[in-house]
N, C-alpha and C positions, 0 to 999 in steps of 0.2 A: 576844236572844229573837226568833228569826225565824222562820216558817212558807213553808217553799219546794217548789211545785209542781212536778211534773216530769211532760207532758201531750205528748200525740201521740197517733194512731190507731193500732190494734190494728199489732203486728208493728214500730213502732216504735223497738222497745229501751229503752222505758221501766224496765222492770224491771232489765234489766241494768245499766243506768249507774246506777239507785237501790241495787242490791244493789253496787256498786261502791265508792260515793262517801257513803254515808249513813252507815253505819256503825250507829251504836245509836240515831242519827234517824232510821229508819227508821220509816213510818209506810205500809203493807202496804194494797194496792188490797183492798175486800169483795168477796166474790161473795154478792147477794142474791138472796132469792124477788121472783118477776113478782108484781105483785099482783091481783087478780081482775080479770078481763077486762070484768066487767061494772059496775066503778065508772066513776062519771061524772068531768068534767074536774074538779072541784072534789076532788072525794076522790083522782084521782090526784095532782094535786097536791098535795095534802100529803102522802101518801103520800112520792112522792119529794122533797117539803123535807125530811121528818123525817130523813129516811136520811140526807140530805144534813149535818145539824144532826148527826147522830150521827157523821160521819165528821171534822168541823168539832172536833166536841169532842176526839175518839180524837188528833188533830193539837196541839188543845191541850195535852193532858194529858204527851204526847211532849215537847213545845218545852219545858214545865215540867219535866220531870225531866231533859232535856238541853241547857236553852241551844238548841236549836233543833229543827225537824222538817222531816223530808224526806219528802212524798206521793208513794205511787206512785198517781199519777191525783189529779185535783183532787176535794176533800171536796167542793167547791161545782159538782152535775153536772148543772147548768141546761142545758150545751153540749149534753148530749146528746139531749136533747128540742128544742134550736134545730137540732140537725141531723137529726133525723126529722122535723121540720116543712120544713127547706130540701129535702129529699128526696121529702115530699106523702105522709108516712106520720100525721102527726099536723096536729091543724087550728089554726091560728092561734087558734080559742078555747081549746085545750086549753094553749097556751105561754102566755098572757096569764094563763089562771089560776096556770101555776106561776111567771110572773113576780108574779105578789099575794102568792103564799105564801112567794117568796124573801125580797122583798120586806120584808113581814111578820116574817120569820128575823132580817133583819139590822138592823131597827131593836131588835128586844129585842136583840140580840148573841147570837143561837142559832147565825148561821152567816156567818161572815164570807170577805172576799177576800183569800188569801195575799200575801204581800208580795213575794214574786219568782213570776213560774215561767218555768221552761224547758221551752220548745215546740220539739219537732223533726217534721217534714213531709215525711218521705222519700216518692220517686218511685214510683208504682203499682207500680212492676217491684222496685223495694227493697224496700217490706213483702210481697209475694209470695215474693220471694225470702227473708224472715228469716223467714218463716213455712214453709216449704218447709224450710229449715236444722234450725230446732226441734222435731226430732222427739218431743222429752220431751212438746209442749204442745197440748194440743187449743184449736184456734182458731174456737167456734161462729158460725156466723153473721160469716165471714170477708169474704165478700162485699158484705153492706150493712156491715159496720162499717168496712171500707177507704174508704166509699165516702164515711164521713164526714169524711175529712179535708181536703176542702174548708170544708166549713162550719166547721169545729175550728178552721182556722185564721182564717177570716173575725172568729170567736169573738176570739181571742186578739189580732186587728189592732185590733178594737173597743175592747180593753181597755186596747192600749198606745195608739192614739190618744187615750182619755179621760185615762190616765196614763203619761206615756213613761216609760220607765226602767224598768215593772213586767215585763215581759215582755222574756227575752233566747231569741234566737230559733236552736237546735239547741243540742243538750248537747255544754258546752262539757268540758274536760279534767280538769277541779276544780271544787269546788262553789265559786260565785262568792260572794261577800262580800253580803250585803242588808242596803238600809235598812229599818227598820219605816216600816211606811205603813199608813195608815187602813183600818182593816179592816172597819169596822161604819160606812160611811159611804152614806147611802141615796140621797142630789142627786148621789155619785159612781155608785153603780149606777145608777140610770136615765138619766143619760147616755152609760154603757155602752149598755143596753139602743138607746136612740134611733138610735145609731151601726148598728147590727145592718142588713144588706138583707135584712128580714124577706119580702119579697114572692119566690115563686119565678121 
């Protein structure tokens, strides 16, 4: 019973190595509504835990009727609000509130941390170029989301230095073997967190 992420910035090939190697673990990226531009940090935070706790569960529900689940993108998309703050698009109050709310999630076990994920970090000129290839796919907002895969991966360094072994890094040829590991542990999140160069 495993729950395994497969994470990288847009153009990636996330999809492709998931629609390869999952099979009927398959657990499909959301496309959601923006939520009102006029909520304050408190409300987007929750906002985006809930979705987050919704995508947590859709993963659970997977792993239970398969012996395991394979995400395309991580349920848990705290990364993406640490990389609009490492970029000076959101304010450091605004990530502190959704660090309360995550927070918050994983001590009741609304939304936990996968047990493996594979993070791949291809070169500016590589996700350009698979984006460029994919002509089926419309890529919004190509440009700041390329831009995250800095921070994405800073994200994921954070998580393997808290926990080595959880993070293998570029999708490998087969879907690797995982142990379960702590998924609703809250002293292991915010030493994640701590590790983060939250400062731009």
């Amino acid at each position: 019973m495993i729950v395994v992420v497969v994470e990288g910035p847009t153009a990636a090939g996330k999809s492709t190595w998931v629609g390869a190697h999952a099979g009927r673990g398959r657990v499909p990226e959301e496309t959601v509504a923006a939520p009102d531009p006029a909520s304050s940090d408190a409300e987007l935070a929750v906002y985006w835990t809930e979705l987050s706790c919704r995508r947590w569960q859709n993963a659970l529900r997977m792993e239970t009727a398969n012996g395991f689940a394979v995400c395309d993108g991580d349920p848990f998309k705290l990364h993406y609000s640490y990389g609009l703050l490492r970029l000076g698009h959101v304010t450091v109050e605004r990530f502190a509130a959704e660090i309360a709310a995550a927070r918050s999630a994983i001590a009741g076990s609304r939304l936990g941390v996968a047990d493996l994920v594979l993070c791949s970090i291809p070169s500016q000129s590589t996700l350009a170029r698979h984006r460029d290839d994919d002509v089926g796919r419309r890529r919004r907002n190509f440009a700041l989301h390329r831009q995250l895969a800095g921070p994405l991966e800073e994200w994921y360094q954070a998580l393997e230095a808290t926990d080595p072994g959880r993070v293998i890094w570029g999708f490998p040829r087969d879907l690797p073997p995982a142990v379960s590991r702590p998924r609703y542990d809250v002293d292991l999140f915010y030493d994640w967190m701590a590790r983060l160069p939250i400062s731009n």
